[in-house]
C-alpha positions as CSV (number, residue, x, y, z in Angstrom):
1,X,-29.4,-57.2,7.9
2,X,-29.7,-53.6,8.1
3,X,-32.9,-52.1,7.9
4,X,-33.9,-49.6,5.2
5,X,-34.0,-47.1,7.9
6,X,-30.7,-47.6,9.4
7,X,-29.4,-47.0,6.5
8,X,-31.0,-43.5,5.7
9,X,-29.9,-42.4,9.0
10,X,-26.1,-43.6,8.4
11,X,-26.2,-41.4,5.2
12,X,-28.0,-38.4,6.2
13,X,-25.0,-38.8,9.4
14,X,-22.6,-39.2,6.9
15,X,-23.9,-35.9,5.3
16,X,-24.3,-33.8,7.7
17,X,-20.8,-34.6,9.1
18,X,-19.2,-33.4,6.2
19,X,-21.0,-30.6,5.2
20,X,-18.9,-27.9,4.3
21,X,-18.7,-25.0,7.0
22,X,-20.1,-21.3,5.7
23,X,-16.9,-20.0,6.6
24,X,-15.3,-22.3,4.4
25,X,-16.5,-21.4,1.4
26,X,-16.4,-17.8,2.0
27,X,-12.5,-18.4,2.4
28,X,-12.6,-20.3,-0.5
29,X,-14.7,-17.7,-2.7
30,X,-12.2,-14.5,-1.4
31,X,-9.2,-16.5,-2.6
32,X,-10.4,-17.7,-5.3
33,X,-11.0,-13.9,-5.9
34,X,-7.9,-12.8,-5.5
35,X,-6.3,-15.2,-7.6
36,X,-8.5,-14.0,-10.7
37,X,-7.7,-10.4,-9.8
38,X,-4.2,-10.9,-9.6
39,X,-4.0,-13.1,-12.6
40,X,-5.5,-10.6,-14.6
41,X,-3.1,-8.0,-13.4
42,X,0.0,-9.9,-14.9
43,X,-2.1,-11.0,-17.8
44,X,-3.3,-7.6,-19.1
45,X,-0.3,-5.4,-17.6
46,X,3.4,-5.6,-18.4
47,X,5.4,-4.3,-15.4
48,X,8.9,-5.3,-13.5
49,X,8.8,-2.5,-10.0
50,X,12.6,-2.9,-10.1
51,X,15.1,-4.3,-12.1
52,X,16.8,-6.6,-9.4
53,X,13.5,-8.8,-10.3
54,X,14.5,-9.3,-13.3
55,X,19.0,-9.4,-13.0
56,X,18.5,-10.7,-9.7
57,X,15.9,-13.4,-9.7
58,X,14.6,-14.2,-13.6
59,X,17.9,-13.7,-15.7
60,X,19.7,-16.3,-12.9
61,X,17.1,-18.5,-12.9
62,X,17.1,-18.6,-17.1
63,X,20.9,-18.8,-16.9
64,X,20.6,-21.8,-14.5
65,X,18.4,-23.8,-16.6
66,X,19.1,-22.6,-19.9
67,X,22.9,-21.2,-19.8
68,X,22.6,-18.0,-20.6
69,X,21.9,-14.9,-19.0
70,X,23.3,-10.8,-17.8
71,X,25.3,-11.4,-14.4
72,X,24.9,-8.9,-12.3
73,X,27.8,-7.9,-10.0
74,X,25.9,-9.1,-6.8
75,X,27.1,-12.7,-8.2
76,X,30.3,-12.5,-9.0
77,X,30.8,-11.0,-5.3
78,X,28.6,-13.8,-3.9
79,X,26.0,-11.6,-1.7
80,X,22.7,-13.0,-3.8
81,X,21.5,-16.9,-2.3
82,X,20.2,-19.2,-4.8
83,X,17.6,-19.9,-3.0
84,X,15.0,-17.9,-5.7
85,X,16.8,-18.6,-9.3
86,X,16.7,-22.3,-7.8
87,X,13.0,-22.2,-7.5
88,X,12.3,-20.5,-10.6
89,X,15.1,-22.7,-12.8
90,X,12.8,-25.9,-11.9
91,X,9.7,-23.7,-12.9
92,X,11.2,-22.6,-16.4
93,X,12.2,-26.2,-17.2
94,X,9.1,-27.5,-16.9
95,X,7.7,-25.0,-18.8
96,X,10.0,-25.4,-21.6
97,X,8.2,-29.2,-22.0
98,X,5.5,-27.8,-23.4
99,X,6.7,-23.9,-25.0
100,X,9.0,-21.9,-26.2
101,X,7.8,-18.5,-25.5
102,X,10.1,-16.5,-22.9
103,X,6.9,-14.7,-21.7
104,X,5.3,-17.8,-20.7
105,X,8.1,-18.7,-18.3
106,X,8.1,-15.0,-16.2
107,X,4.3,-15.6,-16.3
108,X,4.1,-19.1,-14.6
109,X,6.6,-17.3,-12.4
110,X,3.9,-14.9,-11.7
111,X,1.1,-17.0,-11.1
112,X,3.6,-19.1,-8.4
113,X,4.0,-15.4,-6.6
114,X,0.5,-14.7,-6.9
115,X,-0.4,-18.0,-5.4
116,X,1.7,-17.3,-2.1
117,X,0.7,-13.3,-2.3
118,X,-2.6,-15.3,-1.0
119,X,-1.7,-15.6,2.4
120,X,-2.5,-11.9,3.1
121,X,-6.2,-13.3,1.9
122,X,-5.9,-15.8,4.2
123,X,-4.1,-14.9,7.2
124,X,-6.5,-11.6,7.0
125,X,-9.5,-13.9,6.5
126,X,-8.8,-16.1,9.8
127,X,-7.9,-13.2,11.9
128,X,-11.2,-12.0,12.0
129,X,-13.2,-15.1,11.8
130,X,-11.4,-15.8,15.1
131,X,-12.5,-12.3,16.8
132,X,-16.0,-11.9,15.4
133,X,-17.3,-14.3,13.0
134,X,-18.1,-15.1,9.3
135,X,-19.4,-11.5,8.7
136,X,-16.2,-9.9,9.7
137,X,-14.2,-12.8,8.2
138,X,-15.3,-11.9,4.1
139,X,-15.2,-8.2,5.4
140,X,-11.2,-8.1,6.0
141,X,-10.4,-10.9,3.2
142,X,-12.0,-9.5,0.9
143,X,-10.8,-5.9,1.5
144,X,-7.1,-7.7,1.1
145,X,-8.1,-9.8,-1.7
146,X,-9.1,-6.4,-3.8
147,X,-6.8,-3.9,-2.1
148,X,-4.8,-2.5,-5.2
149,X,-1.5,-2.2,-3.6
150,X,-1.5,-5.9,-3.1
151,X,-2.3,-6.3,-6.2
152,X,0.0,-4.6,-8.1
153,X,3.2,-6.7,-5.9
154,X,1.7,-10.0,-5.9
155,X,3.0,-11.1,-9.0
156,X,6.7,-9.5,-8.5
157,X,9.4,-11.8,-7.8
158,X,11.4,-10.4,-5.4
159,X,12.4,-11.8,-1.8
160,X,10.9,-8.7,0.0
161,X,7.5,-9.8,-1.1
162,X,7.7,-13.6,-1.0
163,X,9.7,-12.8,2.4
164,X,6.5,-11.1,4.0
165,X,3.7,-13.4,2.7
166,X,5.8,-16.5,4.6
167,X,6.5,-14.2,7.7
168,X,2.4,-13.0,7.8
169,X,1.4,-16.7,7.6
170,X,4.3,-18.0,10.3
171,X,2.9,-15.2,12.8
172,X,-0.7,-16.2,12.1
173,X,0.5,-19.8,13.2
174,X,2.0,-18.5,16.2
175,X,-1.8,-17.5,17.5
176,X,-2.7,-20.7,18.2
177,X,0.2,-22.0,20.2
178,X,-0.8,-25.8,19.3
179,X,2.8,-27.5,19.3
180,X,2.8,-28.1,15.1
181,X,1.4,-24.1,15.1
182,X,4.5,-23.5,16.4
183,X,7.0,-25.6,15.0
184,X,5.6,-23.9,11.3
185,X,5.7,-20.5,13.2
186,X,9.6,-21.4,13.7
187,X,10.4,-22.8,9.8
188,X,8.1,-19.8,8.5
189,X,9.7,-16.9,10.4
190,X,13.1,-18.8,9.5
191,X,12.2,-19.1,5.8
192,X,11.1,-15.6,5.8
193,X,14.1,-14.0,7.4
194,X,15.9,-15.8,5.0
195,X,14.6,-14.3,2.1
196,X,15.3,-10.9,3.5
197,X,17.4,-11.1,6.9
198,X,16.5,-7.2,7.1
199,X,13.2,-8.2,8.4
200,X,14.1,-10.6,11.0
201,X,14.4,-7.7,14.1
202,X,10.4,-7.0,13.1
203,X,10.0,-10.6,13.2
204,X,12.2,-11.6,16.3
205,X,10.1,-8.6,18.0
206,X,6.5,-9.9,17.2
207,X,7.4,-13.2,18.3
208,X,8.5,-12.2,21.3
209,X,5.5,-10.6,21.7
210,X,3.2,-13.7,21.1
211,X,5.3,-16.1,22.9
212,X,6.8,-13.8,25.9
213,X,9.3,-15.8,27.9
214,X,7.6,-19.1,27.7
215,X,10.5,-21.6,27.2
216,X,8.6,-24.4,25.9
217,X,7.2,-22.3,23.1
218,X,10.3,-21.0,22.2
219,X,12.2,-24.1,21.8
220,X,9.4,-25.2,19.2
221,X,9.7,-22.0,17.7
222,X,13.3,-22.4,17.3
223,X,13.4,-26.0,16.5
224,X,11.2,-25.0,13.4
225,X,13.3,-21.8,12.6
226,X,16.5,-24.1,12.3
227,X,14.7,-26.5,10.1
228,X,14.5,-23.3,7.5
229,X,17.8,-21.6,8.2
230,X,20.4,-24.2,8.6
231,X,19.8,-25.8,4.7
232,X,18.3,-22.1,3.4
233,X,20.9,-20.3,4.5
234,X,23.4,-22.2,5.7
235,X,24.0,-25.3,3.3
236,X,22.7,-24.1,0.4
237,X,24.8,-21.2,0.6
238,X,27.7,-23.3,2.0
239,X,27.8,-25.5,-1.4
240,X,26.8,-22.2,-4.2
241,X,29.1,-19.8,-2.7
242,X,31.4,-21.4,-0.9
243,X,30.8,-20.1,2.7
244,X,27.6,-20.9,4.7
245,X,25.7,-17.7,5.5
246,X,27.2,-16.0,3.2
247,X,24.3,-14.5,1.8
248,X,23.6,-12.4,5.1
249,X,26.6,-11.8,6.7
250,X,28.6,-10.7,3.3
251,X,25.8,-9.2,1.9
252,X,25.2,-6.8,4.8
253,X,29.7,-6.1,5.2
254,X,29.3,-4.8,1.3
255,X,26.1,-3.1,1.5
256,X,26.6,-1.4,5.3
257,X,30.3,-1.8,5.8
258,X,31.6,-0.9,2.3
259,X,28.8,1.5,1.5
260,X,27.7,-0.1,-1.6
261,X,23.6,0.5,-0.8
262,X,24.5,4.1,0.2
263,X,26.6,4.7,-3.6
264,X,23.4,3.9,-5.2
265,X,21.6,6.5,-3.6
266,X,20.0,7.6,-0.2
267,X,17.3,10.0,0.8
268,X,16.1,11.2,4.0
269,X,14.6,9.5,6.8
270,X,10.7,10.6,6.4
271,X,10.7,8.9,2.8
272,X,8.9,5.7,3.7
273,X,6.7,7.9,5.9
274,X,5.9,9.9,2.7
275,X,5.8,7.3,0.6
276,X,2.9,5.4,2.4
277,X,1.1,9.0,3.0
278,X,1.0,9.0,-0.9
279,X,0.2,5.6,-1.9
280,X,-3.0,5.5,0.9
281,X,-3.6,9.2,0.7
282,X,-7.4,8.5,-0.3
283,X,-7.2,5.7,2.6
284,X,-6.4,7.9,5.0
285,X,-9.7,8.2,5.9
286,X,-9.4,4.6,7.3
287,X,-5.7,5.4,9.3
288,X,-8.1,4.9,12.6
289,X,-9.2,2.0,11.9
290,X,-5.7,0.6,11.8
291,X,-5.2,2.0,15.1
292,X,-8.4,-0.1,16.2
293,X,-7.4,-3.4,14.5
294,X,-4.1,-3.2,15.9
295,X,-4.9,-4.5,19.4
296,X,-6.7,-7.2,17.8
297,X,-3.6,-8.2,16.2
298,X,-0.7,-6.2,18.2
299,X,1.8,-8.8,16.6
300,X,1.1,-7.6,13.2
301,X,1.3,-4.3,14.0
302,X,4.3,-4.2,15.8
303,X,6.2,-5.9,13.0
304,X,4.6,-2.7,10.6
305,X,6.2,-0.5,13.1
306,X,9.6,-2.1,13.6
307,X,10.0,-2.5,9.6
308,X,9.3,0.8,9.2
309,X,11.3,2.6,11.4
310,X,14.1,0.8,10.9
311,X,14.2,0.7,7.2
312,X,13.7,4.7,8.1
313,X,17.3,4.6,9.7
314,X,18.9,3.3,6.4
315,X,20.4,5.7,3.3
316,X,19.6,3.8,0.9
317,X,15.7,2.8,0.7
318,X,13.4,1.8,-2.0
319,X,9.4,1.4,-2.0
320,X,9.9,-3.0,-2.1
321,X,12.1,-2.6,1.4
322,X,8.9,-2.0,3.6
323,X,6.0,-4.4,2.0
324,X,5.7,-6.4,4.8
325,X,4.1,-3.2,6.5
326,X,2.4,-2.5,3.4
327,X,0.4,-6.3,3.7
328,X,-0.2,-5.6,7.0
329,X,-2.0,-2.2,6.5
330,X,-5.4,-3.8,4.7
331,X,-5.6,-6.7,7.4
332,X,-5.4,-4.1,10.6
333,X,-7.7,-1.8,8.2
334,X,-10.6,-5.2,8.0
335,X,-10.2,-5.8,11.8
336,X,-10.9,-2.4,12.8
337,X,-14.0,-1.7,11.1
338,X,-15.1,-4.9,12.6
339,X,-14.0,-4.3,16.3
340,X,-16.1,-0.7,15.5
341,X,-19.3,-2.6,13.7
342,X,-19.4,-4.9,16.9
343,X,-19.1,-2.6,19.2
344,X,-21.3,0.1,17.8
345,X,-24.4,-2.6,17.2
346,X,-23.8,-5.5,19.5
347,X,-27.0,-6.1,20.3
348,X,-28.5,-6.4,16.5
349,X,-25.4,-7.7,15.1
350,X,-27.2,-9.9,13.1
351,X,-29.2,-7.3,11.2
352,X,-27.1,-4.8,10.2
353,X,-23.6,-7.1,9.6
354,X,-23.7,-8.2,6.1
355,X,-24.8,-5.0,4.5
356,X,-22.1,-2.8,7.3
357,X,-20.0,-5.0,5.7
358,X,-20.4,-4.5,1.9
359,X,-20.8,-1.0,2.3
360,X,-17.4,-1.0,4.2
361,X,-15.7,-3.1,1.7
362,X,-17.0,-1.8,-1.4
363,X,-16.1,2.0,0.2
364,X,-13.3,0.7,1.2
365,X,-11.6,-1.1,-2.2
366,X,-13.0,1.8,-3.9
367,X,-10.2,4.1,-2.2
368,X,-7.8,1.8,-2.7
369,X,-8.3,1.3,-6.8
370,X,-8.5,5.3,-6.6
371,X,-4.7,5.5,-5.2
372,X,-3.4,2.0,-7.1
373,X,-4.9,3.1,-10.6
374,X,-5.1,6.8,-11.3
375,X,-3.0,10.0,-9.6
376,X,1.0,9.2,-9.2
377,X,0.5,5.7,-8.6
378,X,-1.3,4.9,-12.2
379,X,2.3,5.1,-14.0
380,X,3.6,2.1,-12.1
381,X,1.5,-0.3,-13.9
382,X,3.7,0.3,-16.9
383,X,7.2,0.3,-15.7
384,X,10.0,-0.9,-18.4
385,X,6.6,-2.0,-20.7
386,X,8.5,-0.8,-23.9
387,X,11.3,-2.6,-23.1
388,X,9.9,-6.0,-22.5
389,X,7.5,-5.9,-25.5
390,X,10.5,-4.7,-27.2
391,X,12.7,-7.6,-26.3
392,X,10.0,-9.9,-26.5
393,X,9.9,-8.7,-30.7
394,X,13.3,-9.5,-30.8
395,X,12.8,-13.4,-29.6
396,X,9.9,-13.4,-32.8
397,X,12.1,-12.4,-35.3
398,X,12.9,-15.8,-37.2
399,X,16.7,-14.1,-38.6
400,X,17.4,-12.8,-35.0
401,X,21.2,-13.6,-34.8
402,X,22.8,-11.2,-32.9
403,X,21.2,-7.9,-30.5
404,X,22.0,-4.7,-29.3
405,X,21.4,-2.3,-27.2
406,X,22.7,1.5,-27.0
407,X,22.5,2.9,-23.6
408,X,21.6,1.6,-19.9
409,X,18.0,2.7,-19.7
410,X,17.1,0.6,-22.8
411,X,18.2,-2.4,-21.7
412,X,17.7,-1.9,-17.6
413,X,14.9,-4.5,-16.9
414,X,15.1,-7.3,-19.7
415,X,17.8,-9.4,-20.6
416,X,17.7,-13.6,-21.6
417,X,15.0,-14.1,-19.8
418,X,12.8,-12.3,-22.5
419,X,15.2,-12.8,-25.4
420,X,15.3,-16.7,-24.6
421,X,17.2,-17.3,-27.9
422,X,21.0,-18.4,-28.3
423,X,22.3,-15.5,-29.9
424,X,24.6,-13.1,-28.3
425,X,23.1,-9.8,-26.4
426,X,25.6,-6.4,-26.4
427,X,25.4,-3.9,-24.4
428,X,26.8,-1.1,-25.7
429,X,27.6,0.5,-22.0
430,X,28.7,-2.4,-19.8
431,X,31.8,-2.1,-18.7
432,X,33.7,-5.1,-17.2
433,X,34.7,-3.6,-14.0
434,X,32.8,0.1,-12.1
435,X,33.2,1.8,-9.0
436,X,30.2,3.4,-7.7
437,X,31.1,6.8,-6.1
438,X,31.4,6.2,-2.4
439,X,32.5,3.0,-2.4
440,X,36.5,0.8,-3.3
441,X,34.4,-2.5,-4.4
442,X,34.8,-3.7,-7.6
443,X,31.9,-4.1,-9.8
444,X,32.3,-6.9,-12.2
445,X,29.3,-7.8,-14.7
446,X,29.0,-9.8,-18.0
447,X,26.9,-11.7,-20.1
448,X,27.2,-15.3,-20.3
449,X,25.4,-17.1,-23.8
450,X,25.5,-21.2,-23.3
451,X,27.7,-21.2,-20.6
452,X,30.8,-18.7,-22.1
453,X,31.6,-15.1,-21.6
454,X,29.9,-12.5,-24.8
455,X,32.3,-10.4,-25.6
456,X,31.4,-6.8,-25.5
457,X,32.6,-3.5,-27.6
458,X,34.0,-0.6,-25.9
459,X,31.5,2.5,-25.5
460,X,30.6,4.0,-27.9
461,X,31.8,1.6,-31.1
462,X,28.3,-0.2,-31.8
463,X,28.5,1.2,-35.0
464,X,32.3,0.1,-35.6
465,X,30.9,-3.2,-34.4
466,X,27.6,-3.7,-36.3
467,X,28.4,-7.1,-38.1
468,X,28.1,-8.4,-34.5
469,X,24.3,-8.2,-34.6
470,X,21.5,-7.7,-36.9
471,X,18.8,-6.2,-34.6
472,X,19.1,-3.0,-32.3
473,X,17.5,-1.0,-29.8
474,X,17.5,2.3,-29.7
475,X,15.4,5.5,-28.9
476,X,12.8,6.8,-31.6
477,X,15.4,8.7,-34.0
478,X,18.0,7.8,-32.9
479,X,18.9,5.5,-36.3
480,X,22.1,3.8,-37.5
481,X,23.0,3.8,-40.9
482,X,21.6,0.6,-42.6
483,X,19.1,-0.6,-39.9
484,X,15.4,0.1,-40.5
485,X,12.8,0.5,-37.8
486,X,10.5,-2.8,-37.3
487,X,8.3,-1.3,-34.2
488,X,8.4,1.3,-31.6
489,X,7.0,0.5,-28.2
490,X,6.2,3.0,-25.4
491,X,4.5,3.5,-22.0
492,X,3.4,6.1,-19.7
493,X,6.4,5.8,-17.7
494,X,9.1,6.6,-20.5
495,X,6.6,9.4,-21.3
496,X,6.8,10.9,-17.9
497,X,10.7,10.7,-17.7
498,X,11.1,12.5,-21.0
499,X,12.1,9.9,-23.1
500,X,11.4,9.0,-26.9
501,X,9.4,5.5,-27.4
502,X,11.7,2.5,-27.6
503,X,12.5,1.2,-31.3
504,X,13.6,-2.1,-32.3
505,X,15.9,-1.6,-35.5
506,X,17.0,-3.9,-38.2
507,X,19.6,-4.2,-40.7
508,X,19.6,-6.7,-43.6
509,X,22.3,-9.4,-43.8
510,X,23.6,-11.9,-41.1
511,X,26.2,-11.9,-38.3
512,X,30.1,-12.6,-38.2
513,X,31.6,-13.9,-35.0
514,X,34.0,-11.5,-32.5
């Protein structure tokens, strides 16, 4: 039999073999953060960065699983994958088990993003507990996990964003060069580049960086990158639109080829360069210390460099384009104050870490709330906010059978999947078919209630039109006879742009069919 003290000892083993590392929690405690901050973004602040997040990704995803939504041009030409509105369709089923409310779909959307946005936390995190420890660890996750630019995209679903977080957490894999490091290197860098192809040259180039012209890694890396592509890429697009890889190769013929990016607009070549000397102007202060960082992580850095200068070379850019270089900024930022802490007190680390460290990071997230919340920045936190609490007054009214919208602006960033009701939307702009100066494509759109086209009026005739719907947007004043206003809504950014708050108008009586 086993004596008492034999059996103390196989507990106390039994304890202190699974006793929970430091750095474990402190992973655990800087995610945990993040999540609460960025759940609290979406929560308290109503904000789409660009409508293709909400045409592109939610109203496709709503139209898969509910059978109605706005269809943008992009899918009647076949350039968008499904990959996304696939994803999000599941999620917005689910949820409809258990509510009703259109905002509680986008939201558990939201909380899926946020949950990936996490591997800047944690890619971030491991870097430096690999270089210098614990100390420096909770230094650079926590400076991601608060950094306010972060924050502000880690909710958004768009492919850019959710194309970076798997690409960050596929080159922190390909560190290690263990053989299942690298096969999850290959299928992240794969999945990545299939959610925005643009990035793959930054990608291809970091890789080639960590894995030089070692065979054996390569074909790992490869191996994995084919078990992503071939059914991202190339089956699933093969069975939704007919072709396989049709979402790269015929989406970059229309936008480079037929010059369908450049018609929407182009500036010059120093924009992205601008752009990040604005939104980390107070940060600036830190640019050396991404310098630092970046030979403790050359990988990361050259995939910043590569993104940006060849996003630079493109017309047509917007802000979303270049995040991947954006995540990467906070991470090179946390391993280059470290590399300088050690460096400047190696010999009394251990005294003058932890409190190097908090000043660093408070210091540092303090700059960063400065440029995400107040200055130019501040207004983004409120982008297309009128329109969405507008729309979303529209799904609450009980006699809802019919809604309209006046002009473009209105209506540019919500559509079914804020309505969520079977009644038909009109848009008293959209055309059937548009040319975009610059460019011979045709533009086809149209809205699509339970599976059938909505018929639209031409521009112009709402008014002619009006039995058609009972509820209407339009700008503060400007009324149509019979229709009284049930709420205005505004934000900052319609403000800033000159415009009148959004109203949502109401007429007695019920609808007659086209």
């Amino acid at each position: 039999m086993q004596s008492a003290e034999a059996f103390a000892a196989s507990w106390r083993g039994i304890g202190t073999s699974h006793r929970v590392r430091p750095a474990t929690l402190a992973l655990g405690g800087a995610l945990l953060m993040a999540l609460m901050l960025r759940v609290a973004a979406f929560r308290s602040q109503i904000y789409v960065i660009y409508p293709d997040e909400t045409f592109q990704y939610l109203e496709q995803a709503h139209r898969l699983a509910f059978g109605s939504g706005v269809v943008p041009w992009e899918y009647f030409v076949g350039v968008r994958s499904w990959l996304v509105p696939g994803v999000l369709a599941g999620l917005f089923r689910v949820a409809s088990w258990f509510t009703d409310s259109p905002l509680a779909f986008v939201q558990l959307a939201r909380f899926g993003c946020s949950v990936v946005s996490l591997a800047v936390v944690f890619v971030g995190f491991r870097l430096a507990e690999r270089h210098f420890g614990t100390w420096a660890a909770m230094l650079t996750g926590g400076l991601c996990a608060v950094w306010g630019e972060l924050i502000w995209f880690a909710p958004t679903v768009m492919p850019e964003v959710l194309s970076a977080h798997f690409a960050l957490l596929a080159l922190w894999c390909g560190e290690s060069g263990r053989r299942r490091s690298l096969l999850l290197t290959g299928f992240g860098l794969g999945l990545a580049a299939c959610l925005r192809f643009q990035y793959a040259p930054a990608l291809f180039a970091a890789a080639l960086w960590q894995h030089r012209l070692d065979w054996q890694r390569w074909r790992l890396v490869l191996c994995g990158g084919a078990a992503a592509i071939l059914p991202v890429a190339g089956l699933l697009d093969w069975v939704t639109l007919g072709t396989p890889f049709q979402s790269i190769w015929l989406n970059y013929i229309v936008n480079s080829k037929d010059g369908v990016a450049s018609s929407m607009g182009t500036v010059a070549a120093w924009f992205f360069p601008s752009y990040l000397s604005v939104a980390f102007s107070p940060v600036a202060l830190l640019v050396p210390l991404v310098v630092v960082g970046a030979f403790r992580a050359p990988a990361l850095a050259i995939t910043a460099t590569v993104v940006v200068a060849l996003h630079s070379l493109v017309p047509h850019k917007e802000i979303r384009f270049i995040y991947l270089a954006t995540a990467v900024m906070p991470i090179l930022i946390g391993l280059g104050a470290a590399e300088v802490l050690h460096r400047l007190a190696r010999q009394r680390l251990r005294q003058i870490a932890w409190p190097a460290t908090a000043i660093l990071l408070v210091g540092a997230a303090a700059l960063s709330w400065q440029t995400a919340f107040t200055g130019v920045m501040a207004p983004r936190w409120q982008y297309h906010r009128a329109t969405i609490e507008a729309v979303l007054a529209a799904h609450a009214a009980p006699d809802l059978c019919g809604l309209a919208s006046r002009d473009e602006l209105t209506i540019g960033s919500a559509g079914y999947a804020y309505l969520h009701r079977d009644v038909p939307l009109i848009l008293g702009y959209l055309p059937p078919e548009r040319h975009l100066p610059g460019s011979d494509l045709p533009m086809r759109s149209a809205i699509i209630l339970d599976g059938r086209p909505v018929p639209q009026v031409p521009s112009g005739q709402l008014t002619e039109n009006a039995k058609r719907f009972n509820y209407l947007l339009a700008e503060d004043g400007d009324t149509e006879p019979g229709y009284a206003v049930v709420g205005c809504f505004d934000d900052v950014a319609r403000t800033l742009d000159g415009r009148r708050a959004l109203c949502l108008l109401k007429r007695p009586g019920g609808c007659a069919l086209p």
